[in-house]
MIKOLKE-602253 format. One record per residue (C-alpha): residue number from 1; chain; x, y, z. Coordinates in Angstrom, 2 decimals, always signed. Example, Ala and Ser with C-alpha at 12.3 -4.5 7.8 and 13.67 -1.06 7.14 Angstrom:
% MIKOLKE-602253
[1, "A", [+12.30, -4.50, +7.80]]
[2, "A", [+13.67, -1.06, +7.14]]
END
This chain:
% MIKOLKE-602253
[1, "A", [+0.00, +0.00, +0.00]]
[2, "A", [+1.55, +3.33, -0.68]]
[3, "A", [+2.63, +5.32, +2.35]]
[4, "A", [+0.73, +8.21, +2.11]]
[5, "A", [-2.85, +6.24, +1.45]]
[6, "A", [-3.46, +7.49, +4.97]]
[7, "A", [-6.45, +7.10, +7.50]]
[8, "A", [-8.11, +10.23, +7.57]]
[9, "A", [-7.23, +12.93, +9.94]]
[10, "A", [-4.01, +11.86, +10.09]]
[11, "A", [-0.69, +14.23, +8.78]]
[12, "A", [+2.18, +12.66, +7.85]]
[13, "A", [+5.38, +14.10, +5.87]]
[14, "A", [+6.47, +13.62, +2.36]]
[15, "A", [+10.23, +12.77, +1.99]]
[16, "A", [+9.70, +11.73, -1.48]]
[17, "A", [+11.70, +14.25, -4.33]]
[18, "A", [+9.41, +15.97, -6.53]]
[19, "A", [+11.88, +15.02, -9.30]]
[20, "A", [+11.00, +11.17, -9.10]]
[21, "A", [+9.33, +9.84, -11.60]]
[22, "A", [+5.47, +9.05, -10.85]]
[23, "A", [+4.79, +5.39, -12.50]]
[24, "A", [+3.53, +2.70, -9.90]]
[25, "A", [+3.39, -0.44, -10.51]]
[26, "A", [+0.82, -2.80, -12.52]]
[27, "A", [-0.16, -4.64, -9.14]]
[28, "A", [-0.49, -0.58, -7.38]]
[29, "A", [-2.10, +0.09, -10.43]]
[30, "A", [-4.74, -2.26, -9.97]]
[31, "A", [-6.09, -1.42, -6.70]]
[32, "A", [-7.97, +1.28, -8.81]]
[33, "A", [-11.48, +0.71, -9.10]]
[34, "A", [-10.77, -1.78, -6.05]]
[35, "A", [-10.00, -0.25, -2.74]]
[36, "A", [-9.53, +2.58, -4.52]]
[37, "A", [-11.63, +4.85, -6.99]]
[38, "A", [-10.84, +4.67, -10.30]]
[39, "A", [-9.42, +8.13, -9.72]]
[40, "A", [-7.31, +7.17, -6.62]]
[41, "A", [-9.68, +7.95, -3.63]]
[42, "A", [-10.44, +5.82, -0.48]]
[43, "A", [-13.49, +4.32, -1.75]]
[44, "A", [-14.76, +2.86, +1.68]]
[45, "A", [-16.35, +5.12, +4.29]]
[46, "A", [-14.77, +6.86, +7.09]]
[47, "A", [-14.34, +5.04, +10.86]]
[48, "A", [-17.30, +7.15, +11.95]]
[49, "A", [-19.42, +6.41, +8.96]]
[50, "A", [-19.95, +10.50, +8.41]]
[51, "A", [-18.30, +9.96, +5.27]]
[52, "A", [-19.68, +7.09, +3.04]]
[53, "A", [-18.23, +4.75, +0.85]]
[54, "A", [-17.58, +5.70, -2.67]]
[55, "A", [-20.78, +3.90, -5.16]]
[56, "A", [-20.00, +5.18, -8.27]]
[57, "A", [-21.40, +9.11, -8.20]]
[58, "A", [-24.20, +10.46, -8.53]]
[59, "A", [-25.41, +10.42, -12.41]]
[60, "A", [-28.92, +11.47, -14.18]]
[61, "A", [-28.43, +12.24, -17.89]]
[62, "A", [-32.09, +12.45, -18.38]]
[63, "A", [-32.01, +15.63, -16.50]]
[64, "A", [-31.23, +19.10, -18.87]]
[65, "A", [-30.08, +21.48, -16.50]]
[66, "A", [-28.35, +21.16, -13.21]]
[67, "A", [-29.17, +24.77, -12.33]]
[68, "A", [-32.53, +24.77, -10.19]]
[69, "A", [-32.33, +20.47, -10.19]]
[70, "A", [-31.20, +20.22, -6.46]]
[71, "A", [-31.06, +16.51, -6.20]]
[72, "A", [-30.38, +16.62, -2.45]]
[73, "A", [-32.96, +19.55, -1.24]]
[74, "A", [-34.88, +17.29, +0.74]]
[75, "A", [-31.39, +16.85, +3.16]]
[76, "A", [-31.55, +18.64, +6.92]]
[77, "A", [-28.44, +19.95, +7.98]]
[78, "A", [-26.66, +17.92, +10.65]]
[79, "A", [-25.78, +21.31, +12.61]]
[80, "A", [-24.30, +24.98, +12.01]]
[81, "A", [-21.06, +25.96, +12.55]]
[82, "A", [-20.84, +29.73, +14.50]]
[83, "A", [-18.20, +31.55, +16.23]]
[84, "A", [-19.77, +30.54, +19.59]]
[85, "A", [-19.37, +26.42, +18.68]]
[86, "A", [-15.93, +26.61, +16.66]]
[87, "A", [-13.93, +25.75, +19.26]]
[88, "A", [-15.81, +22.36, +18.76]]
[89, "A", [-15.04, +21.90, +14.96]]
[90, "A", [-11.74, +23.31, +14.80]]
[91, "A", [-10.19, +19.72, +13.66]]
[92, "A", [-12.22, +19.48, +10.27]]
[93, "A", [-11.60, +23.32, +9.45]]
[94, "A", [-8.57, +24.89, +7.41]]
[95, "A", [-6.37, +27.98, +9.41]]
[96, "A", [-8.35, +30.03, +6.78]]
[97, "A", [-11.50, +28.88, +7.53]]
[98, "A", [-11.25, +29.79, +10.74]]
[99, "A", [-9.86, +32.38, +10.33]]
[100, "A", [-13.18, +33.99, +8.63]]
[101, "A", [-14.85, +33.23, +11.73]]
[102, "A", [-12.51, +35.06, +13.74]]
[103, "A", [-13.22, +38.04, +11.31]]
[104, "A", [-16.87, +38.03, +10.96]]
[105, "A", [-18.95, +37.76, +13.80]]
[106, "A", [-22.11, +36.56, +11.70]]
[107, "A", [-19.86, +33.73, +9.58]]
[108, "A", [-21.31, +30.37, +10.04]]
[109, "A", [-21.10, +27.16, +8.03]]
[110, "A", [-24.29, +24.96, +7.80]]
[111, "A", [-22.89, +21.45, +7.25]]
[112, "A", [-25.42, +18.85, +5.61]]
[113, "A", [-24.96, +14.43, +5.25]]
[114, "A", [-22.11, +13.68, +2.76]]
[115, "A", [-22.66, +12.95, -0.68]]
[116, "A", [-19.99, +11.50, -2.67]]
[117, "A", [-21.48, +12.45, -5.98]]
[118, "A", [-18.67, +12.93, -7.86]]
[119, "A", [-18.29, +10.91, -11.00]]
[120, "A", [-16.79, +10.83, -14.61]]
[121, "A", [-17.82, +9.54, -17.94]]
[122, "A", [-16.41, +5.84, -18.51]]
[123, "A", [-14.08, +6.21, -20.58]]
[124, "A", [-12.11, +8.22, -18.81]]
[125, "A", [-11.44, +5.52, -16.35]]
[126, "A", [-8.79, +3.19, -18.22]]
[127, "A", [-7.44, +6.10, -19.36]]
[128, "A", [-6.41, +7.47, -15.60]]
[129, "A", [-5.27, +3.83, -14.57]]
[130, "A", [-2.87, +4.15, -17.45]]
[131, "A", [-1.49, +7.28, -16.69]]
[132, "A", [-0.72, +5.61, -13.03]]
[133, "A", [+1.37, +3.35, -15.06]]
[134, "A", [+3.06, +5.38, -17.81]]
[135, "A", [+2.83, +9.06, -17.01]]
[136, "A", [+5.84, +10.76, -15.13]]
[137, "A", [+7.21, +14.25, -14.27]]
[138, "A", [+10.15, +15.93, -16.42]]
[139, "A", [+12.17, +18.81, -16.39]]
[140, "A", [+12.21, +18.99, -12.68]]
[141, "A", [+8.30, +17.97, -12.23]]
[142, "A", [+7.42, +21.43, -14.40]]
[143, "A", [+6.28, +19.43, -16.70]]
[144, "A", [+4.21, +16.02, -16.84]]
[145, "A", [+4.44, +13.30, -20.42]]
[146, "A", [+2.88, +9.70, -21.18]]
[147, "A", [-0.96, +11.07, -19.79]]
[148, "A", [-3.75, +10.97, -21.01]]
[149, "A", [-6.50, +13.39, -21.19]]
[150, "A", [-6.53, +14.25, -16.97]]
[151, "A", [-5.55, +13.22, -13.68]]
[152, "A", [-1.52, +11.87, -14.50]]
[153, "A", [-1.32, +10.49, -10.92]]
[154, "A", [-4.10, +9.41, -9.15]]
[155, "A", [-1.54, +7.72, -6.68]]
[156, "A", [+0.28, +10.23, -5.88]]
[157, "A", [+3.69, +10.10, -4.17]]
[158, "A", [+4.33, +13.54, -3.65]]
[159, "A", [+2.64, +17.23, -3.30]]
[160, "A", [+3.68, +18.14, -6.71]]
[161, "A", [+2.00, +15.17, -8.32]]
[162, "A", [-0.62, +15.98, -6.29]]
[163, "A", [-0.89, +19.58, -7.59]]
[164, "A", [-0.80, +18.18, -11.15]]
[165, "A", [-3.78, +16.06, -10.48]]
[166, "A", [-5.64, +19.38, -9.64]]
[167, "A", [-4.24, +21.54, -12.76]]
[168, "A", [-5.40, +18.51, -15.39]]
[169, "A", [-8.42, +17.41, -14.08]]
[170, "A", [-11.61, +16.91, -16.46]]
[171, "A", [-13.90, +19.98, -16.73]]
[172, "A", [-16.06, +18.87, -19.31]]
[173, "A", [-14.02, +18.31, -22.13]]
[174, "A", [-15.11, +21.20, -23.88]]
[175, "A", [-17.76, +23.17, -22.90]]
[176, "A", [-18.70, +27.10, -22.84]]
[177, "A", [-20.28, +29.46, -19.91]]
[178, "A", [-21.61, +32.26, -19.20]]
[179, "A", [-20.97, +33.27, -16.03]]
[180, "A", [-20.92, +36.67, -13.89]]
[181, "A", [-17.61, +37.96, -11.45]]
[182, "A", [-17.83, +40.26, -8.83]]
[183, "A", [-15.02, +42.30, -6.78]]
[184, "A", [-16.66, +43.28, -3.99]]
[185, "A", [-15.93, +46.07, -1.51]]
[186, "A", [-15.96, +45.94, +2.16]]
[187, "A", [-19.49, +47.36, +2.61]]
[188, "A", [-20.94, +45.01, +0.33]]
[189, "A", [-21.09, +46.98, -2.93]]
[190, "A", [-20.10, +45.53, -6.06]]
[191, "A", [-20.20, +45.73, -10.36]]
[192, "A", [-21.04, +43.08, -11.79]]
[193, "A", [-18.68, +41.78, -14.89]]
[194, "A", [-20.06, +39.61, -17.16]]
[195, "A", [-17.61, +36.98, -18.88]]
[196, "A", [-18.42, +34.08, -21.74]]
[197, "A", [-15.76, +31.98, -21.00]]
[198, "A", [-14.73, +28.53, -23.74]]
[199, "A", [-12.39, +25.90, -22.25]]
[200, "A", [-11.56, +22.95, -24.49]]
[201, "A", [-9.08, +19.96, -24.18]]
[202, "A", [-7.62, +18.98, -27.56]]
[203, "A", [-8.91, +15.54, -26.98]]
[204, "A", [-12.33, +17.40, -27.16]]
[205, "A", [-11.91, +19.77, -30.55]]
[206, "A", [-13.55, +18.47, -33.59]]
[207, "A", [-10.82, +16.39, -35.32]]
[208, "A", [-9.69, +15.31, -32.23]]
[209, "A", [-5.90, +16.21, -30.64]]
[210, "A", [-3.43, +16.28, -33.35]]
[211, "A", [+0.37, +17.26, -34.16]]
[212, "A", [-0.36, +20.85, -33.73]]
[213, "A", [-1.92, +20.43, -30.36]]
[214, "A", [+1.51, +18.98, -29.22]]
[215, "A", [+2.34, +20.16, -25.50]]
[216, "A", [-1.66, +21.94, -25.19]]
[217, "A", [-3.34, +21.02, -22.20]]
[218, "A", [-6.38, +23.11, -23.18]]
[219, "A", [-7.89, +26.26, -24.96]]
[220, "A", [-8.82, +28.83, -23.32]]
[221, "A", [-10.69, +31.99, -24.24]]
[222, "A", [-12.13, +34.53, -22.03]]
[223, "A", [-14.75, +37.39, -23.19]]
[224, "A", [-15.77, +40.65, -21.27]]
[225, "A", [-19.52, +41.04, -22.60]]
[226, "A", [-19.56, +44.36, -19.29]]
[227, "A", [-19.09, +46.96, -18.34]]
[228, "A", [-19.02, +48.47, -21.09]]
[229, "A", [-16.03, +50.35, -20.46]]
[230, "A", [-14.52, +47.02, -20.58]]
[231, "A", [-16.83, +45.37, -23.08]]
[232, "A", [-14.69, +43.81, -26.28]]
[233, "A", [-11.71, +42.62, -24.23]]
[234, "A", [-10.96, +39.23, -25.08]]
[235, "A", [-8.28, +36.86, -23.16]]
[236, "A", [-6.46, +33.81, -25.29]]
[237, "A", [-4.24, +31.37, -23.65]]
[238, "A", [-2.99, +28.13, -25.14]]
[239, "A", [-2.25, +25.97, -21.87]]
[240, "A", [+1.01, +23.99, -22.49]]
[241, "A", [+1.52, +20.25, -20.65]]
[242, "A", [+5.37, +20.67, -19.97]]
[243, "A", [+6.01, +24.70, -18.90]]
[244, "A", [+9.83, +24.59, -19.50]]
[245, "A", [+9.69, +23.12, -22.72]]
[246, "A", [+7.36, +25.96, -23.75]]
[247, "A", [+5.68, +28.57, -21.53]]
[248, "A", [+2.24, +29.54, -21.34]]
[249, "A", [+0.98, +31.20, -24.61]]
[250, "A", [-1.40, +34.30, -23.94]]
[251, "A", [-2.41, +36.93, -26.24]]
[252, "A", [-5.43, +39.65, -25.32]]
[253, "A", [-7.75, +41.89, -27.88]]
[254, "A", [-7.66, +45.19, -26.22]]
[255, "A", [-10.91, +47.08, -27.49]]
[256, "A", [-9.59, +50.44, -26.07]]
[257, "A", [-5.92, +50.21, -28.28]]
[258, "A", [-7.77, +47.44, -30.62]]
[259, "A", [-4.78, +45.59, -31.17]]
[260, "A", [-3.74, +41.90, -30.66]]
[261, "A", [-0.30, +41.32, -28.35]]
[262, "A", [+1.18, +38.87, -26.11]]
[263, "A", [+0.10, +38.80, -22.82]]
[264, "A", [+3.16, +37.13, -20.70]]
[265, "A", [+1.70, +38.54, -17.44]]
[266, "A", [-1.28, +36.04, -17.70]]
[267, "A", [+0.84, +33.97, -15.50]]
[268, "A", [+1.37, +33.74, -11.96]]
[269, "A", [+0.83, +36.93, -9.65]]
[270, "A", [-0.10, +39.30, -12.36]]
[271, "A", [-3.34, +40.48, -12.16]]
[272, "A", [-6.69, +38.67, -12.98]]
[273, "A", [-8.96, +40.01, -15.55]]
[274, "A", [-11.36, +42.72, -14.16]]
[275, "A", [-10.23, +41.67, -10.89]]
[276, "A", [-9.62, +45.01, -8.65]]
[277, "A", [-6.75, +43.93, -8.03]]
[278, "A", [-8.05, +41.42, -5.65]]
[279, "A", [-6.99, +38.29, -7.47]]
[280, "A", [-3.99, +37.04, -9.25]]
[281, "A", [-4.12, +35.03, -12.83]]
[282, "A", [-3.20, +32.22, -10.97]]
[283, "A", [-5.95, +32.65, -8.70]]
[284, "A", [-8.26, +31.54, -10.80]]
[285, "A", [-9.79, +28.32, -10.71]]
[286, "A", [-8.13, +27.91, -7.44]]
[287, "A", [-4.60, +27.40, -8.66]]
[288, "A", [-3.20, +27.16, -12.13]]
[289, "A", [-0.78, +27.51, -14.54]]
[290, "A", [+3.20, +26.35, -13.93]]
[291, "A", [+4.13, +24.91, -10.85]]
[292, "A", [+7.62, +26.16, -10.95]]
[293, "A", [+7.72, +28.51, -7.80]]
[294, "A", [+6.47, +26.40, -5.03]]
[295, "A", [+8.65, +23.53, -3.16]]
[296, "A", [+5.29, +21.36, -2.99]]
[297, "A", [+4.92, +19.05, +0.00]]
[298, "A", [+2.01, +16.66, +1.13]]
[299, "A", [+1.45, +16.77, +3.98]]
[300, "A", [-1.47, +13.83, +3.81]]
[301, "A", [-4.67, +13.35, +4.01]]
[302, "A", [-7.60, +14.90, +6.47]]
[303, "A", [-10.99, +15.19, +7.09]]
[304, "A", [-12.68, +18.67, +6.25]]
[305, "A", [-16.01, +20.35, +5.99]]
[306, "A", [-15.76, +22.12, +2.16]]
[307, "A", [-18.14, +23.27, -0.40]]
[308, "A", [-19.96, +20.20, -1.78]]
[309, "A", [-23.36, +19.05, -4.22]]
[310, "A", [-24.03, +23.22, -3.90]]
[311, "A", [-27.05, +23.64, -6.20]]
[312, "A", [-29.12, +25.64, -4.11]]
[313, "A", [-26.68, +28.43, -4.95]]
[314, "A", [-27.08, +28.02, -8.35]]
[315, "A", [-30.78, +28.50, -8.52]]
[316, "A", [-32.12, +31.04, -11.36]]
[317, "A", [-34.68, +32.33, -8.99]]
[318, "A", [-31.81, +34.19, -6.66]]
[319, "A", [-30.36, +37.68, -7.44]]
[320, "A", [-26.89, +37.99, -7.29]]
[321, "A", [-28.23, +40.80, -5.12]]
[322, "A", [-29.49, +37.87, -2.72]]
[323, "A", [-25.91, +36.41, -3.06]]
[324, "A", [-23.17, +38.93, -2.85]]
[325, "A", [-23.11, +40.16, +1.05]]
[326, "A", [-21.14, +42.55, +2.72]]
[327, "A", [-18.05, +40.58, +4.13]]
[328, "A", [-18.18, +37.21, +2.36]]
[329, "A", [-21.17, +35.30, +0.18]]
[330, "A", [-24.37, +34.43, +1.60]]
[331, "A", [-24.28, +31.96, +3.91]]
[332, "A", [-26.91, +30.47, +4.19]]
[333, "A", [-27.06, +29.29, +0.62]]
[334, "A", [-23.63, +27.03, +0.69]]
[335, "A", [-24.08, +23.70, +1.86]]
[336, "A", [-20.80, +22.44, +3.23]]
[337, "A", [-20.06, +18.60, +3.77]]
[338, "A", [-17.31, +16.32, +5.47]]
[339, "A", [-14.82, +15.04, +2.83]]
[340, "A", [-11.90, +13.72, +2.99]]
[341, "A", [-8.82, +16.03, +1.04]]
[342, "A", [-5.33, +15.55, +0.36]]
[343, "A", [-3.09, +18.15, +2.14]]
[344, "A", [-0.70, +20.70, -0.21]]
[345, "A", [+1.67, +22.91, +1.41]]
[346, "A", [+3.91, +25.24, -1.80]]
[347, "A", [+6.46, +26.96, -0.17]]
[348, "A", [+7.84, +29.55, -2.30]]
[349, "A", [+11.50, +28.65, -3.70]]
[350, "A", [+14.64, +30.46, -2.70]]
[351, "A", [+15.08, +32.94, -5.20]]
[352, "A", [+11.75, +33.17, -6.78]]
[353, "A", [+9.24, +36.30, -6.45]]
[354, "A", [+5.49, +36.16, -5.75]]
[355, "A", [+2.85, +37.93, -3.74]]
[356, "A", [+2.34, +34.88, -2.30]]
[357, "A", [+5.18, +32.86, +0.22]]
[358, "A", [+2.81, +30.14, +1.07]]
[359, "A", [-0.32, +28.55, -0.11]]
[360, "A", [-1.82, +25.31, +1.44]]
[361, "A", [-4.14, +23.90, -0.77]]
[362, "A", [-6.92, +21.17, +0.41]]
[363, "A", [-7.92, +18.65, -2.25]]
[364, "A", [-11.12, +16.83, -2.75]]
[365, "A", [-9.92, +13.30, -2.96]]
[366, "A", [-13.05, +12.84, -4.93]]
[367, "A", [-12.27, +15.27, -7.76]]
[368, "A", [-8.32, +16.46, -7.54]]
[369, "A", [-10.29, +20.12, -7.21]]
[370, "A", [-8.26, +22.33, -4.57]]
[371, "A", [-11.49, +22.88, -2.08]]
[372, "A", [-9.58, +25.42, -0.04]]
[373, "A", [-6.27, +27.38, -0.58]]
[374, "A", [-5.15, +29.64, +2.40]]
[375, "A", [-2.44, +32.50, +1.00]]
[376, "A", [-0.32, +33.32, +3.10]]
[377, "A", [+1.79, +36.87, +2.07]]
[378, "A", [+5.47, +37.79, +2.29]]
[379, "A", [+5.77, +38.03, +5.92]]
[380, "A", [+4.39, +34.52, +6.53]]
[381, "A", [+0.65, +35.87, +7.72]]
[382, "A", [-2.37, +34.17, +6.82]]
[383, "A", [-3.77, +37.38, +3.62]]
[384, "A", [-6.33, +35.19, +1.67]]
[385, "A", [-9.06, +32.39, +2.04]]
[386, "A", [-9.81, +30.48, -1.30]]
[387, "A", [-12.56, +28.33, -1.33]]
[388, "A", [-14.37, +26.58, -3.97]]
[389, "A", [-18.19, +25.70, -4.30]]
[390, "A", [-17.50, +21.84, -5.27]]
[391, "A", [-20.63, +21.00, -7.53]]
[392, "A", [-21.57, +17.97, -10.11]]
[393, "A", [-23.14, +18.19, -13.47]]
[394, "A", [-24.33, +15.12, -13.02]]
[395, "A", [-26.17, +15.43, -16.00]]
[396, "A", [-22.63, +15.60, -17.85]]
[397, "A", [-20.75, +13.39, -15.03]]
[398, "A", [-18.43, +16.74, -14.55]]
[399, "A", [-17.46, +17.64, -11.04]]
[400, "A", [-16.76, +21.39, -11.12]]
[401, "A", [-17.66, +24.49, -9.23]]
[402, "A", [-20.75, +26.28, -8.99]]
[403, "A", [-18.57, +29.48, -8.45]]
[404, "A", [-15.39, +30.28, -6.34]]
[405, "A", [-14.09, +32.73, -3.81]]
[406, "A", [-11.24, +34.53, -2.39]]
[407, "A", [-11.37, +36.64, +0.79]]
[408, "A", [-9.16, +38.82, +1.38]]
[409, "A", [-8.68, +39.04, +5.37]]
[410, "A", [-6.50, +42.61, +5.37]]
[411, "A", [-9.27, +44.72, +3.62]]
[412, "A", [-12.41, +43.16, +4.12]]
[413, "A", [-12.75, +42.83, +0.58]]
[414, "A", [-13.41, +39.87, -1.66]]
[415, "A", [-14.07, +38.32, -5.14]]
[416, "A", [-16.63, +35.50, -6.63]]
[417, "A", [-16.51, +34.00, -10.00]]
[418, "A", [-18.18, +31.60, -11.72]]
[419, "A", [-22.43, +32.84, -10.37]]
[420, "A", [-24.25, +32.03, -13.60]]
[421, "A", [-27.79, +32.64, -11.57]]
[422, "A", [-28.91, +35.84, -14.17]]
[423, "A", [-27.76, +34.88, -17.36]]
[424, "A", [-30.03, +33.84, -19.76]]
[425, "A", [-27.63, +30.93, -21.18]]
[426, "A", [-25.11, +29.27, -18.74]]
[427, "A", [-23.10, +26.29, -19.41]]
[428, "A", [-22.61, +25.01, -23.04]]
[429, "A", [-21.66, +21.08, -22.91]]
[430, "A", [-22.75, +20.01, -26.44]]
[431, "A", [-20.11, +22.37, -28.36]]
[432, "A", [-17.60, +21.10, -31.14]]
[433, "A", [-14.85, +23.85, -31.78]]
[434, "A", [-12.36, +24.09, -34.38]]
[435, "A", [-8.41, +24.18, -33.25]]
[436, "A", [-9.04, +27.91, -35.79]]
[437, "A", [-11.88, +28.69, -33.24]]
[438, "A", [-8.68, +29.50, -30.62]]
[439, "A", [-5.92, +31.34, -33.31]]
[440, "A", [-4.80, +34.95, -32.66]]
[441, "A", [-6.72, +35.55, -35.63]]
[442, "A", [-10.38, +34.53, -33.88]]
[443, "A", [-9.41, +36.51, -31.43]]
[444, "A", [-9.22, +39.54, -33.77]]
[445, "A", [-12.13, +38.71, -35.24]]
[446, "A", [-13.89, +38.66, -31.84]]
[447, "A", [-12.54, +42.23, -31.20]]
[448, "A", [-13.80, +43.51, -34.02]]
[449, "A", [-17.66, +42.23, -33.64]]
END
């Protein structure tokens, strides 16, 4: 049994170099879809029974839209987290996490019965147990080859793997949405900017992945649709597999100078689009991007209360209004649950620069998604509280996020992506792009609408 396969709740160190290379064994290989998941989780439940066994997911294709489908609305919660109990809970909880009660008085978590819903489409199964066997980390783990499709190490030996899993995981394949993002202010007021957002794995485009999607992990394209002052501004990024061999490629449609260019601060702690200020590029979707600056240790596994199954957020019949509070998002519409996460502390390097000197990152054994990321800034404090509404698709076996979050603990301010409540159309799944649909020259002709 590998050494870090842990019993929940239970730290342990990693001594293994992030410069070994990942492949297990056929017989290590095998326990997935046996004591394992096919994607490397515990499948049985918890000693306690508060987290169940693994079945298989939770799947219904015969359902159209997730959004206003709560599948689990009929669930009590089990009890509510507030600053008078936390002393109580502190175990299952993150530093940030409690952090944000310690900062807002009315901060509570309502914690509901777990639900392992997470699931993938079939095939993506074999293709996950051969990775376990074939893929492997090069150029100093900054870059992973031999994988297929997602998830290179769903036994994972080391933090860095570990972060790998997270940056490859499925999303969909390829799939569009319209969703909203808000930098709020400490008194609650916000502006609303509306993004269309495409994400497609080569694996997913039309004619399949071919010789010129060599080193693409995915296609990415980003539209401002408002404000209008920043209406026309369009984001490209080809996502490359191994970052040393070739770096990120970025390119953004400016509609003020309307001009393509290169965009080589789409990378680490330069600034997210429309952020404020209030979130880095590698912010988004938790963590991305090159792995390069963070010595990456796991720490093992523990059990947490995170964002899970949240589709009451996601109903049409809220305002964002209803959503966006002063302080942090409405709490009463997340439904947390107890789950058990791998444990990712990145260190930054000796040498390197970033905003952030620390990030530990909690991720859903379930998914690979990092659930939670605490930021911690130059001077070793505790600055920012990531967290990640974990929600499936079931109706498209995706596990993804019905929006995200990062709190900002110095100014009382924070940001939300991903709310798709108001918008007419919201997720996409049944799209077929051409590898053209993501040139420089789409994204002039985008610009130019």
């Amino acid at each position: 049994m590998n050494k870090l396969m842990l019993k929940a709740g239970v730290f342990a160190m990693s001594v293994i170099s992030a410069s070994v290379a990942a492949k297990v064994s056929p017989d290590e290989a095998a326990r997935l879809g046996q004591d394992l998941t096919p994607i490397g989780a515990e499948k049985a439940a918890n000693a306690d029974g508060s987290i169940p066994a693994w079945d298989g997911g939770y799947s219904d294709h015969s359902v159209e839209v997730v959004r206003g489908n709560d599948p689990f609305a009929d669930d009590k919660p089990l009890f509510t987290i507030t600053h008078d109990n936390l002393d109580e809970h502190k175990e299952h909880l993150s530093e940030g996490q409690i952090a944000m009660f310690n900062e807002y008085s009315d901060y509570k978590m309502i914690v509901y019965p777990t639900h392992r819903s997470a699931t993938y489409p079939d095939e993506l199964w074999p293709k996950i147990k051969s990775n376990a066997e074939n893929a492997e980390m090069v150029a100093g783990g900054n870059g992973v080859e031999n994988f297929d499709t997602a998830i290179p190490f769903p036994i994972p030996e080391n933090g860095l793997e570990a972060v790998w899993n997270h940056i490859t995981r499925y999303r969909g394949g390829a799939v569009t949405r319209n969703v909203a993002q808000f930098p709020v202010l400490a008194n609650g007021d916000y502006n609303t900017v509306e993004l269309k957002e495409t994400l497609v794995f080569p694996e997913y485009l039309e004619i399949g992945r071919q010789e010129a999607d060599d080193n693409v992990l995915f296609y990415f394209m980003q539209e401002v649709e408002a404000p209008s002052r920043l209406t026309g501004t369009v984001l490209l990024v080809h996502e490359t597999i191994n970052q040393v061999k070739e770096g990120r490629r970025a390119w953004i449609y400016n509609a003020g100078q309307r001009r393509v260019r290169r965009a080589p601060n789409v990378a680490y702690d330069g600034p997210g689009t429309a952020a404020d200020g209030l979130r880095t590029s590698d912010n988004l979707d938790m963590y991305n991007g090159a792995p390069d600056k963070y010595n990456w240790e796991l720490k093992g596994k523990k059990e947490v209360y995170i964002p899970y199954n949240n589709f009451k957020i996601m109903d049409p019949e809220l305002s964002y209004d209803e959503i966006i509070k002063a302080g942090h998002m409405n709490q009463d519409l997340i439904r947390y649950e107890k789950h058990r996460v791998w444990v990712v502390e990145g260190s930054l390097k000796d040498g390197e620069r970033h905003i952030y000197s620390k990030r530990t990152m909690y991720l859903d054994e379930d998914t690979w998604t990092a659930s939670l990321v605490d930021h911690y800034d130059g001077r070793g404090e505790l600055w920012r509280v990531g967290e990640a509404l974990n929600t499936q698709f079931y109706n498209q076996d995706v596990p993804w996020m019905a929006a995200e979050a990062l709190y900002d603990l110095d100014s009382g301010r924070y940001i939300s992506l991903g709310l798709g409540n108001e918008e007419s159309t919201y997720m996409e799944w049944d799209i077929s792009p051409n590898r053209e649909d993501f040139s420089t020259n789409a994204l002039r002709r985008k610009g130019f609408r």
